[in-house]
KEMIVO-78402 format. One record per residue: residue in one letter; x, y, z of N, C-alpha, C in turn. Coordinates in steps of 0.2 Angstrom, whole numbers, plus 5000, padded with zeros to 4 digits. Layout:
BEGIN
aXYZXYZXYZ;...
This chain:
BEGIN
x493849724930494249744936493649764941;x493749734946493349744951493549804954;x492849854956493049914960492549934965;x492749954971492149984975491950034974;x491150044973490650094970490450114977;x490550194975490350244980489650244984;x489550254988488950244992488750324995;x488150314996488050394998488350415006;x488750475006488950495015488550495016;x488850435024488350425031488550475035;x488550545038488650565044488750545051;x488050525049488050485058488750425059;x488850405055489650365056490450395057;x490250465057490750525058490450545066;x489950525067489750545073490150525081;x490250555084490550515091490850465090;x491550485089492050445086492650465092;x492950425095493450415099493950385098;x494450405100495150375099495650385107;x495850315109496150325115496850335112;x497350345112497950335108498250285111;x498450285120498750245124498350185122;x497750155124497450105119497550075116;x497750125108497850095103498450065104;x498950105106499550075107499850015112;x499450005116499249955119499049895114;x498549895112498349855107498749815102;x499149875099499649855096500249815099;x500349835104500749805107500749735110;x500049725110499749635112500049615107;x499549645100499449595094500049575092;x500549625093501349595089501849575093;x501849625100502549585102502749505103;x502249475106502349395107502249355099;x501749395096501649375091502049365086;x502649425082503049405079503649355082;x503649345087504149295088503949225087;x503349205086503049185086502749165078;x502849185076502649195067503349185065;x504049215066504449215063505049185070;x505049125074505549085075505749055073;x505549025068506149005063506449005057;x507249005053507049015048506649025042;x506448935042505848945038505248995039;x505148985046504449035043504749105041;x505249145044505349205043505649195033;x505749165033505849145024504849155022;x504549135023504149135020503849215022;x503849245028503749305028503849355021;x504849325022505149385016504749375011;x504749325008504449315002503649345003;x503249325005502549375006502749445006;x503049455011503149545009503449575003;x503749514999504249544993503549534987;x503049484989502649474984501749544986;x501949564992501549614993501749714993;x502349704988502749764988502549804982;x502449864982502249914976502949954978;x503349934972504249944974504350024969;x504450054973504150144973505050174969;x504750224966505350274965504950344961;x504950384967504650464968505150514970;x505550494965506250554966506050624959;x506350674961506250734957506750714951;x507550654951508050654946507650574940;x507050534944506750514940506850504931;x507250454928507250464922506950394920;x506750364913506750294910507350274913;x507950274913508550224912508350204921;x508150234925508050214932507350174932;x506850194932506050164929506350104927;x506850094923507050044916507149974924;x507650014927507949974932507349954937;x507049974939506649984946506049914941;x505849934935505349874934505749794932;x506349804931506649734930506849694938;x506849754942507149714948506349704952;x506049734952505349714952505049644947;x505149634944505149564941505449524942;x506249534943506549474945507049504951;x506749494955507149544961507649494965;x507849424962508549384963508749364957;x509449384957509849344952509849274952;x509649264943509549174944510049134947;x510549164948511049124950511149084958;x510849134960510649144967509949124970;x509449104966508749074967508749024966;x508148994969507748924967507548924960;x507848894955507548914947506748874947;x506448844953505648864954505448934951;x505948974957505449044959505849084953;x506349104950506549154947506049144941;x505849214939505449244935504649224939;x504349174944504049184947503649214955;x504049224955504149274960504349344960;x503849394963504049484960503449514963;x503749584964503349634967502649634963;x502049654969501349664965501349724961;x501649784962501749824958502349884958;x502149924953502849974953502450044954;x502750104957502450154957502950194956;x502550244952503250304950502650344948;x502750424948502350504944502250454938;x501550494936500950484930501650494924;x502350554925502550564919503050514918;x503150464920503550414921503150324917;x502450344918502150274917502250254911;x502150284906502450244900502950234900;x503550234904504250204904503950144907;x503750134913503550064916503350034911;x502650054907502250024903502649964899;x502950014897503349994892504149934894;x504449944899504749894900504549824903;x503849854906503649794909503149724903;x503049774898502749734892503449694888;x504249744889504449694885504749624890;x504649644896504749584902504349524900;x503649554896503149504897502749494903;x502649544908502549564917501949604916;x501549624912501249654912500449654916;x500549574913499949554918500049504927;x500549524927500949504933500949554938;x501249604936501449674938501049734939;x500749774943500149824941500549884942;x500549944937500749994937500250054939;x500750074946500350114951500650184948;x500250234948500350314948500050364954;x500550384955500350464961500250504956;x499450544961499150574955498850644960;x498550684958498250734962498650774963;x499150804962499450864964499950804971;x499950764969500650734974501150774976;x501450794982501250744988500650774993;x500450844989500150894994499350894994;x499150884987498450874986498250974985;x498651004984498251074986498451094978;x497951074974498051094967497351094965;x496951124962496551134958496251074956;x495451064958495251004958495150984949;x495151014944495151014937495750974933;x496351004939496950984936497250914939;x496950884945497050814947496850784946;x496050804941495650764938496150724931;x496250784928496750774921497250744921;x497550754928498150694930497950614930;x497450604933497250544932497150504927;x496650544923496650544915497350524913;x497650584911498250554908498550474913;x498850484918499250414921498950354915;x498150344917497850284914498150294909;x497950344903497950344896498750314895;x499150304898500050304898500050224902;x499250214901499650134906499450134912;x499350164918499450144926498650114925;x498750054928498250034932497850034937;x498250054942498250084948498350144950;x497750194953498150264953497950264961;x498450324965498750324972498650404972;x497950434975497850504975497750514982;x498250584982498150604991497750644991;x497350664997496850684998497250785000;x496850825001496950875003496850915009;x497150895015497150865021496950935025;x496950995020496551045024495851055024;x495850995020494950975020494650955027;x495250925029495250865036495250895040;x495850935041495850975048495351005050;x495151045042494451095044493651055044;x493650975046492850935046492750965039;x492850955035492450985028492350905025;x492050865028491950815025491550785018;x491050805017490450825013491250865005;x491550905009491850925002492250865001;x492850835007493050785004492750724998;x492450705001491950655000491750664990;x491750734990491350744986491950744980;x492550754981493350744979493550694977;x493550634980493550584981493250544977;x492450554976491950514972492150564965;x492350614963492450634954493250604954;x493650584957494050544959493950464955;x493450444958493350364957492950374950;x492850414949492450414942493250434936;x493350474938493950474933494450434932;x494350374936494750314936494350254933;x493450274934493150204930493250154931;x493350114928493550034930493949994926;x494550074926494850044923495450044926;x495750074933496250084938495850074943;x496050034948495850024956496150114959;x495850124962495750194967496150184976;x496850204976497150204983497150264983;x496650274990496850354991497250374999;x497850404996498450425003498050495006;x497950465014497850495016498250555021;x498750535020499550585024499250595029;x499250535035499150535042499550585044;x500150615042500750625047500350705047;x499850715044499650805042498850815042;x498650765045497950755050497650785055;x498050795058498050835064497750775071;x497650715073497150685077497150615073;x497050565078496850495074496150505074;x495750525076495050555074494750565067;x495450635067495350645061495350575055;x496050535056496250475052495550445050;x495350415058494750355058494250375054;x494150475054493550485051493750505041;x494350515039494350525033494450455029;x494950415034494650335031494150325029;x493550325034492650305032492450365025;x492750425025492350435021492750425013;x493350415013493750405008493350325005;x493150285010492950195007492350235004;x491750255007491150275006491150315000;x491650344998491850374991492150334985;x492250264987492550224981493050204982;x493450234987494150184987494350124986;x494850104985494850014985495250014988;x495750054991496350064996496150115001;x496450125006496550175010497250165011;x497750235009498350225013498750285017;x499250265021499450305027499750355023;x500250375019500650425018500850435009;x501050495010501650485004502150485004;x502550465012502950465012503550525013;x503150565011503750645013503250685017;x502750675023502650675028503250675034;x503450705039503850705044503450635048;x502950625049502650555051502350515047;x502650445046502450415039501950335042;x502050285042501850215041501750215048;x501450215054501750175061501050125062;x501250085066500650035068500050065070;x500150095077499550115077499050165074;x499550195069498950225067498650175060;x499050135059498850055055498250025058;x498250035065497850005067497150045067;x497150095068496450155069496250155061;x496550135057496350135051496050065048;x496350005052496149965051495249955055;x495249985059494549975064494250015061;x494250065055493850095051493650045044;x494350025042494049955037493649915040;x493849895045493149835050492449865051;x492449915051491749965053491449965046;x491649985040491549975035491249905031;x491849875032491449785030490849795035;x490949795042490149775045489749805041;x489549885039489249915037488949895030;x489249885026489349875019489349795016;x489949765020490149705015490549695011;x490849755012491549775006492249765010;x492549735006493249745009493849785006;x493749815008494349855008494949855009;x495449885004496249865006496549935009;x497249905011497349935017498349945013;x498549995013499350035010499850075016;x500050025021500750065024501250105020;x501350135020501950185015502350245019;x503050225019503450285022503550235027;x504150205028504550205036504650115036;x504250085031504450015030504950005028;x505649995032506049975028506449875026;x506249855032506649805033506049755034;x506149675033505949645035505349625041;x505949665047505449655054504849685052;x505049765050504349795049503949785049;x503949745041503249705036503249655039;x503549615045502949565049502749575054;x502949635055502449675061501849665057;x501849745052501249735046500749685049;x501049635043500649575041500349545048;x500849515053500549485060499749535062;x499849605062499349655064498749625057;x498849625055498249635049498049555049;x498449495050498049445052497749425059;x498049455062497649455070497249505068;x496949555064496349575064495749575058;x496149595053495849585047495949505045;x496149465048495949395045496649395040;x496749325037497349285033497049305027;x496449315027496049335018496349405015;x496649445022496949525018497349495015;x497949455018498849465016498649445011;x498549485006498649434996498549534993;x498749524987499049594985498449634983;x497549614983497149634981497049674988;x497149654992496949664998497349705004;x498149705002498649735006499149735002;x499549805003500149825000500549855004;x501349845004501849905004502149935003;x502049995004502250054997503050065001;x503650064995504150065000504850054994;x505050074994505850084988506450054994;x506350044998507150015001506849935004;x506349935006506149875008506549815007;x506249814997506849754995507549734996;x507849804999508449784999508549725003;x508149735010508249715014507949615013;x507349615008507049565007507849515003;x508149554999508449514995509149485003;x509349555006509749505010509749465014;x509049455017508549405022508649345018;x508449355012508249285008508749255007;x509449285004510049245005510449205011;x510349265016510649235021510049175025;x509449175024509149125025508949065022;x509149065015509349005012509748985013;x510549035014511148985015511148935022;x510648985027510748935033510148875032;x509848875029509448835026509648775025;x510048795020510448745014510948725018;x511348745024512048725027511548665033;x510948675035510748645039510648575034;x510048605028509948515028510548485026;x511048505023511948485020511948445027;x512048465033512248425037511848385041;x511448375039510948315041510948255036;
């Protein structure tokens, strides 16, 4: 398993860091407006979107009432997320979320029903880990969380940073968080680390905890957990993104990038996608490289894809 190894913090890359917001949001507003109309006028191509966004979905359940019999559910429809009756028997059983994400004390459920799916090597099992959602626990004990998730299966582990570290520039402590972080994962779970923009205080803040979270070993950086009051939004997708591009310049690493919190519907995920191929190039959109963290999405993918087959299917009928 391929993982990005930590490098020593650069300072001077936290140096004179500026964020216009209007800017950014202008920006945003180039890259996508004309653009998804554009990407998605016609069925076909919006059918191929759903399916990308369903095939770049880490299909989330972070509920307190959390049992196996819901786990149970959440990884079968995550593998087969159309009824065969209702699919191209092309795609049923091939086609399915990149991964499932559920608390470290849940992964052996996943584990366990995804092995008997036979999904296991299809499907990667994500865990929130580190004192989720808050990050404000004892650096010993998020260590051990880690520990465990892997030991129970997760492949993937999604640790949130401790966001008083940011507010206060205590970057050097971050940093230093971060890296006994990527070591307690080893090479044997890929490293997302949530950054909870909505409790940053500044896109500065953002652009600068991004660089020092990649410089720490991340193989993701993502926006939320989700139970932030501000979760996934483009533009700060996008200030995050210009922190992954500063980093490949610097480095050569690419690193991935986890919207999470506010994705729910189709449109959303090709705003996403359109933004991250007008910047980061068509090499992100694949599941090593970009996800979406998100528990209602599908629903929305499942009813795009039938109603965009039927019209599909009613067109060539009539031809």
């Amino acid at each position: 398993m391929l993982v990005n190894q930590q490098i020593p913090l650069d300072s001077k890359v936290l140096e004179k860091v500026y964020v216009n917001l209007r800017s950014v949001e202008r920006s945003v507003d180039l890259l996508t407006s004309a653009l998804i109309n554009k990407h998605s006028s016609s069925s076909t191509q919006l059918l191929h979107w759903t399916l990308k966004a369903l095939s770049l979905t880490d299909l989330t359940t972070l509920s307190g009432d959390d049992t196996a019999a819901n786990v149970d559910r959440l990884c079968f429809r995550a593998a087969y997320p159309f009824s065969e009756r209702c699919v191209d028997a092309k795609l049923y059983g091939k086609i399915h979320t990149a991964a499932v994400c559920v608390y470290p004390s849940r992964v052996a459920d996943a584990h366990r029903t995804l092995k008997r799916l036979g999904k296991l090597d299809d499907i990667q099992i994500a865990a929130v880990a580190t004192g989720f959602p808050s990050g404000s626990y004892p650096l010993h004990s998020r260590l051990a969380e880690i520990t465990y998730a892997i030991e129970q299966g997760a492949t993937e582990i999604d640790i949130v940073v401790d966001r008083s570290l940011v507010l206060n520039n205590r970057w050097e402590d971050l940093y230093r968080e971060i890296v006994a972080m990527r070591h307690a994962c080893g090479d044997q779970a890929h490293l997302k680390t949530i950054l909870g923009i909505g409790e940053c205080g500044t896109m500065v803040n953002v652009y600068k905890a991004s660089m020092v979270a990649m410089m720490a070993g991340s193989d993701f950086i993502k926006t939320s957990t989700g139970k932030e009051a501000v979760n996934a939004t483009l533009p700060v997708g996008l200030v995050m993104i210009r922190a992954i591009q500063e980093f490949y310049r610097l480095t050569g690493k690419k690193i991935g990038l986890k919207p999470a919190g506010g994705v729910r519907t189709v449109k959303d995920a090709v705003a996403w996608m359109v933004m991250i191929q007008e910047t980061l190039g068509e090499e992100w959109l694949k599941p090593e490289l970009f996800r979406f963290g998100a528990s209602g999405l599908l629903d929305d993918v499942e009813k795009q894809y039938y109603t965009l087959t039927e019209k599909l299917n009613n067109k060539n009928t009539a031809c």
